[in-house]
Backbone as JSON Lines, residues from 0, in Angstrom:
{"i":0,"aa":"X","n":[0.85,-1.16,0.0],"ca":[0.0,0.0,0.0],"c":[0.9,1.23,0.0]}
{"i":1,"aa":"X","n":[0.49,2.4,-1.03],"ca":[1.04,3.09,-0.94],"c":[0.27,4.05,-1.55]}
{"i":2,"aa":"X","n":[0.21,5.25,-0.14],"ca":[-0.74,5.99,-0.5],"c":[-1.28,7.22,0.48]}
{"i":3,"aa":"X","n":[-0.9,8.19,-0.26],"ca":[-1.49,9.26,0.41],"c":[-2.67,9.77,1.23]}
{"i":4,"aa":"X","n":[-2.86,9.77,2.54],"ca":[-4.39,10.13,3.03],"c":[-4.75,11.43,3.44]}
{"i":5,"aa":"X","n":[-6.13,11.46,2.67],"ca":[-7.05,13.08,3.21],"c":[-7.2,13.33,4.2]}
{"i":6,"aa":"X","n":[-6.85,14.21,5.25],"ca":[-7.86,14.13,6.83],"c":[-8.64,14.82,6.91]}
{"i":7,"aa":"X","n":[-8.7,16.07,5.77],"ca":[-9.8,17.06,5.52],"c":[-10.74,16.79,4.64]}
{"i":8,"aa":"X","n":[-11.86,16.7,5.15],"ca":[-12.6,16.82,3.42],"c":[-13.44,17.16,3.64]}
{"i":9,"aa":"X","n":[-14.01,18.07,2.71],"ca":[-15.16,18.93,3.04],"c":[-16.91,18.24,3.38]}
{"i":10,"aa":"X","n":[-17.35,18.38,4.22],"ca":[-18.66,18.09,4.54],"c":[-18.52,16.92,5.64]}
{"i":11,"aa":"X","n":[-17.33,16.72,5.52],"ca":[-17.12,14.79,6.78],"c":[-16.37,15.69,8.05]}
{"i":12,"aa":"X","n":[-17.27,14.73,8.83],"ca":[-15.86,15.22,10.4],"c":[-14.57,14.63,10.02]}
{"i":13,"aa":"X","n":[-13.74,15.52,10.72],"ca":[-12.75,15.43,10.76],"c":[-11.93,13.91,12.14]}
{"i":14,"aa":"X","n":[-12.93,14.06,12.48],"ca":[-12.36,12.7,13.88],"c":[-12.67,11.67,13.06]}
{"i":15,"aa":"X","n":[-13.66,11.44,12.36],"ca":[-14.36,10.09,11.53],"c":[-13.81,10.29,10.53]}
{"i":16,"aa":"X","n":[-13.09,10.77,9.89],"ca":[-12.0,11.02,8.89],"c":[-10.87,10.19,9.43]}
{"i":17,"aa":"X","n":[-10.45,10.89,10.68],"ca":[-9.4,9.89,10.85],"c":[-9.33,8.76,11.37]}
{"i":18,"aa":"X","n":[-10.71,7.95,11.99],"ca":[-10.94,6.83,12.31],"c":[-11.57,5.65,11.36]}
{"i":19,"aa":"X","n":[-11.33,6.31,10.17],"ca":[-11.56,5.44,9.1],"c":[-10.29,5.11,8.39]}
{"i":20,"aa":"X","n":[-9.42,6.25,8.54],"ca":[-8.05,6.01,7.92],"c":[-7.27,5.1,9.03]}
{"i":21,"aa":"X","n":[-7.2,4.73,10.19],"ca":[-6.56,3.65,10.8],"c":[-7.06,2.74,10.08]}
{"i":22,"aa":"X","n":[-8.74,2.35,10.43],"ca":[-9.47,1.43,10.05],"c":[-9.06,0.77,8.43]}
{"i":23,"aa":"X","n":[-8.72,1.7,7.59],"ca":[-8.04,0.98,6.58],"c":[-6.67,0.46,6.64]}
{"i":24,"aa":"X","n":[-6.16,1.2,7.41],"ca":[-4.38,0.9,7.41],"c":[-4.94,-0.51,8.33]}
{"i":25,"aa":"X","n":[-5.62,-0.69,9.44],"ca":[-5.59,-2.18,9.96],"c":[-5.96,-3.43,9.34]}
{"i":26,"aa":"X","n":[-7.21,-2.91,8.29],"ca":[-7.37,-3.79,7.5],"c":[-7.01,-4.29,6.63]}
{"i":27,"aa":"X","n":[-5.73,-3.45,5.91],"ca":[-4.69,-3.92,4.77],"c":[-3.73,-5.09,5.64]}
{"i":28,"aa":"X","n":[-3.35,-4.22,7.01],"ca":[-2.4,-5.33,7.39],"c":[-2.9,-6.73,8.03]}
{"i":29,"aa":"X","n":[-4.2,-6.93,8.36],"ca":[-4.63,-7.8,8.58],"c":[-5.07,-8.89,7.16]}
{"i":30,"aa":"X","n":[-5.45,-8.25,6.36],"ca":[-5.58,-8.7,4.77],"c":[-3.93,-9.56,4.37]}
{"i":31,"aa":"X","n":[-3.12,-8.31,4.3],"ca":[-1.9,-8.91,4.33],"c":[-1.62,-10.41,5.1]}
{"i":32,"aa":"X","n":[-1.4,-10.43,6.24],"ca":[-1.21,-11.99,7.26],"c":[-1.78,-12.56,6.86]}
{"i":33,"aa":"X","n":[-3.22,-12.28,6.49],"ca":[-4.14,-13.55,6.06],"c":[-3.42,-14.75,4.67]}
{"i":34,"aa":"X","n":[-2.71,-14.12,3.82],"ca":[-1.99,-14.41,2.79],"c":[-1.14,-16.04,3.02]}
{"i":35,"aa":"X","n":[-1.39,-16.75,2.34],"ca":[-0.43,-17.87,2.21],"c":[1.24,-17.79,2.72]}
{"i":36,"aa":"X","n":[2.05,-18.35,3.7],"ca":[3.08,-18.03,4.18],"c":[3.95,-18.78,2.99]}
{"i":37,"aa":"X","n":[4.98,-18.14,2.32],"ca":[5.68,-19.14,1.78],"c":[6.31,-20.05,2.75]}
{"i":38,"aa":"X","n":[7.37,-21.25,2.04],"ca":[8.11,-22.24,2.97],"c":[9.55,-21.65,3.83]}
{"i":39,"aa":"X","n":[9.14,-21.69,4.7],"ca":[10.58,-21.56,5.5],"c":[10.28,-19.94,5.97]}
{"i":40,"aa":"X","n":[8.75,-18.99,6.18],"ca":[9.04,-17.7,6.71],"c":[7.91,-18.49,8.0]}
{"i":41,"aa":"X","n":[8.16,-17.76,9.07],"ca":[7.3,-17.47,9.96],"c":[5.96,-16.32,10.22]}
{"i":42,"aa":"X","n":[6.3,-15.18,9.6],"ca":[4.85,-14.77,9.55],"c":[4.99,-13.64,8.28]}
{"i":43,"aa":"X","n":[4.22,-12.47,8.41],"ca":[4.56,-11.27,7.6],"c":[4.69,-10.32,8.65]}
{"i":44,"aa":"X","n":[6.35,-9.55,7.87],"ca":[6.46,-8.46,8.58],"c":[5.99,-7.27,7.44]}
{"i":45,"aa":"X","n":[6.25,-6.33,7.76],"ca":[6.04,-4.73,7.13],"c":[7.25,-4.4,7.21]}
{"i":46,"aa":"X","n":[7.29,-3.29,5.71],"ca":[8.71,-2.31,5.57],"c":[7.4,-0.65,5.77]}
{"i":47,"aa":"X","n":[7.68,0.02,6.86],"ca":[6.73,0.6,6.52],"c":[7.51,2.14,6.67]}
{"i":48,"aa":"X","n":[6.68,3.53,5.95],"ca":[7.41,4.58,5.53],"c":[6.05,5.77,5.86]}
{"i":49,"aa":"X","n":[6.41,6.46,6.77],"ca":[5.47,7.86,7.09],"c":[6.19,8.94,6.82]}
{"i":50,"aa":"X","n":[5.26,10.08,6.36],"ca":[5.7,11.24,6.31],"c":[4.82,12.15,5.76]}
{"i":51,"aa":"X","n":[4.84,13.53,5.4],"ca":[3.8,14.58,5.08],"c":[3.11,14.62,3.61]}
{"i":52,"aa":"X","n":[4.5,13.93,3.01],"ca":[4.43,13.66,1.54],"c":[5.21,12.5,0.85]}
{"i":53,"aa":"X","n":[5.61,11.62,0.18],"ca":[5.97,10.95,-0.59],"c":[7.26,11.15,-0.12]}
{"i":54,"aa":"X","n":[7.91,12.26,-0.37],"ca":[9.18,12.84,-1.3],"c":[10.22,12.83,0.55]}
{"i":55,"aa":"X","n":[9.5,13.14,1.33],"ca":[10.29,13.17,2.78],"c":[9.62,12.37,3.78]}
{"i":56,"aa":"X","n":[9.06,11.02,3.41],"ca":[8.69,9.97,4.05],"c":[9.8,9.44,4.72]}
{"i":57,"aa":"X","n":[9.64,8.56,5.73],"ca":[11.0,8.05,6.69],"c":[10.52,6.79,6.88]}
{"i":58,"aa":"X","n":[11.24,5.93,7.44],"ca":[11.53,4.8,7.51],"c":[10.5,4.64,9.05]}
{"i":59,"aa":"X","n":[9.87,4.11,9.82],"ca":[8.86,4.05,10.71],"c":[8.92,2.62,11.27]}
{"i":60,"aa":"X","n":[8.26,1.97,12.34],"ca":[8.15,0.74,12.9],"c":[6.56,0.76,13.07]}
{"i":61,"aa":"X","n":[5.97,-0.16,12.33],"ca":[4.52,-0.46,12.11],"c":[3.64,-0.08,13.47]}
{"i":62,"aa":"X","n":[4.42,-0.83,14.59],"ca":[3.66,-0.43,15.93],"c":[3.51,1.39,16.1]}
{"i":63,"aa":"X","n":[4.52,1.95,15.35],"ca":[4.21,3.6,15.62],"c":[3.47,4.3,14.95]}
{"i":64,"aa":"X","n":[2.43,3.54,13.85],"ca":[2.35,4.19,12.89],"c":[0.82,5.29,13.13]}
{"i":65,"aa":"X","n":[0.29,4.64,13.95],"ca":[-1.16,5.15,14.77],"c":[-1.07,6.26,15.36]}
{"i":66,"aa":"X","n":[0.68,6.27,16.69],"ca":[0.75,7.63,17.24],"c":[1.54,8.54,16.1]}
{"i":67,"aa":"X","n":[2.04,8.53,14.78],"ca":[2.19,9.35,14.09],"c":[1.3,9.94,13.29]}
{"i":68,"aa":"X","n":[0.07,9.15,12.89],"ca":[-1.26,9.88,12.16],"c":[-1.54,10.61,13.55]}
{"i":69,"aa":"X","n":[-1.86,10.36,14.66],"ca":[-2.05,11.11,15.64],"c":[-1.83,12.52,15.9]}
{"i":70,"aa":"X","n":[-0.68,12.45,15.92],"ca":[0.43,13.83,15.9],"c":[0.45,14.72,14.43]}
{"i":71,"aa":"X","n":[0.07,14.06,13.48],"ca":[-0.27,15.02,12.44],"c":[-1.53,15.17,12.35]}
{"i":72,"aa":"X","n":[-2.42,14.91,12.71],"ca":[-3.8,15.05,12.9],"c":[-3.93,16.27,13.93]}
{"i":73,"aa":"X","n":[-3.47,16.39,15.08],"ca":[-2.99,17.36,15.82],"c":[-2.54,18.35,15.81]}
{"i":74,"aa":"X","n":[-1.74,18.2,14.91],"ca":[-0.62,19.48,14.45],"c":[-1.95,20.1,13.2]}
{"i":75,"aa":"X","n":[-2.92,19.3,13.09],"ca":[-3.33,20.13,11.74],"c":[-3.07,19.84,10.55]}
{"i":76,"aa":"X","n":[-2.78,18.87,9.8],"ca":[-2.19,18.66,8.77],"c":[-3.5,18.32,7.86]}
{"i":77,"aa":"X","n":[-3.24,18.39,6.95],"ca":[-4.41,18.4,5.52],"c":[-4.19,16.63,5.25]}
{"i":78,"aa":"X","n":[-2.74,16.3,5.23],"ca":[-2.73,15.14,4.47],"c":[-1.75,14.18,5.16]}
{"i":79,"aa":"X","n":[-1.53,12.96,4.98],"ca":[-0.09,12.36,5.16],"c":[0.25,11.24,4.05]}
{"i":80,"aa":"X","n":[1.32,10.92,3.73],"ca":[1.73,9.23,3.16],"c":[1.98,8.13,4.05]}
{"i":81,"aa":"X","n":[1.78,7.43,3.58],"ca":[1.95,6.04,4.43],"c":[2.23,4.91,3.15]}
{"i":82,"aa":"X","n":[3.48,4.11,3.34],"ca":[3.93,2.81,2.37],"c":[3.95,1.68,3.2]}
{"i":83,"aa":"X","n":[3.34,1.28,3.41],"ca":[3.03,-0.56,4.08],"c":[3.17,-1.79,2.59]}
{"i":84,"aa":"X","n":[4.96,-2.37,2.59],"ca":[4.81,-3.34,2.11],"c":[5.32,-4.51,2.8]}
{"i":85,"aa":"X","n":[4.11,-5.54,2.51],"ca":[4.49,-6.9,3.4],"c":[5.78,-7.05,2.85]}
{"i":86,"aa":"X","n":[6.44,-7.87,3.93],"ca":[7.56,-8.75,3.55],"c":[7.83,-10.13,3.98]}
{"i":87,"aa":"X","n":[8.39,-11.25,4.27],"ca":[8.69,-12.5,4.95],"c":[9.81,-12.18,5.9]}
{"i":88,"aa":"X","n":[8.69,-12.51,7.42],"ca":[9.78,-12.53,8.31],"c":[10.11,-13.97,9.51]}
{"i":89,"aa":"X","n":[11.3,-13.95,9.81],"ca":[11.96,-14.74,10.45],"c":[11.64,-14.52,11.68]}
{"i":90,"aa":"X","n":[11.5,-15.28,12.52],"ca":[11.89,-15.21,13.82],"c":[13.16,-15.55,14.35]}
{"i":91,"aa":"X","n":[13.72,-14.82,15.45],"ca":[15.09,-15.06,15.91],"c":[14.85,-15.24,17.37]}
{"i":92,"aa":"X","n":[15.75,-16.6,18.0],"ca":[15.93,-16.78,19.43],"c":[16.24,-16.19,20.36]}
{"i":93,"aa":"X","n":[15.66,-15.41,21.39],"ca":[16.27,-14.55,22.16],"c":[17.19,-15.08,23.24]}
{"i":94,"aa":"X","n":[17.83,-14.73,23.47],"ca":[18.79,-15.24,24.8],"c":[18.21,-15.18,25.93]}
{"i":95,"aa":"X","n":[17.79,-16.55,26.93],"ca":[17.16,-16.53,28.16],"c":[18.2,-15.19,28.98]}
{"i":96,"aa":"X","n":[17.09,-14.03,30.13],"ca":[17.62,-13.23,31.06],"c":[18.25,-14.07,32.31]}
{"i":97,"aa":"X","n":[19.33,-13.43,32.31],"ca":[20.07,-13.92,33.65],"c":[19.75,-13.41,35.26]}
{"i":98,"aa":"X","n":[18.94,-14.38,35.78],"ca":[17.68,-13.77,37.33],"c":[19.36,-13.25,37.81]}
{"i":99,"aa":"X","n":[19.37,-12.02,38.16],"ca":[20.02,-11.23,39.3],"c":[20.42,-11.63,41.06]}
């Protein structure tokens, strides 16, 4: 997914504006997992990319991506980008903590 969102638009609230735009970003990534795992990945991760526009989007961690529409929703902003593409991810073993 890649794709610019409105938070303004004329005649719609603006809160239900932006509680429809999570509502899609959750449902792509849930759409996504649903997907056939190839052999040898453990689930789907995201490469995912926020920012005001396309052109100065940044690199992001999927879990943040809610309190950053947040904060531009806040600040006032007309618009944002957002790039959510699945990828195949691994799981890695963590090292048992050593009790103190």
């Amino acid at each position: 997914m890649k794709k610019t969102f409105q938070l303004q638009i004329e005649g719609k609230n603006p809160d239900r504006v932006l509680e429809a735009v999570k509502h899609d970003i959750r449902q792509y990534m849930k759409r996504e997992r649903r997907k056939a795992l190839p052999d040898g990945v453990d689930f789907w991760d995201f490469d995912c990319k926020f920012g005001t526009h396309a052109d100065n989007a940044e690199v992001v961690h999927p879990a943040n991506l809610t309190a950053l529409i947040d904060a531009v929703a806040q600040a006032g902003g007309a618009a944002f980008y957002v790039e959510l593409l699945a990828k195949p991810g691994h799981r890695t073993v963590r090292e048992p903590k050593e009790a103190s």
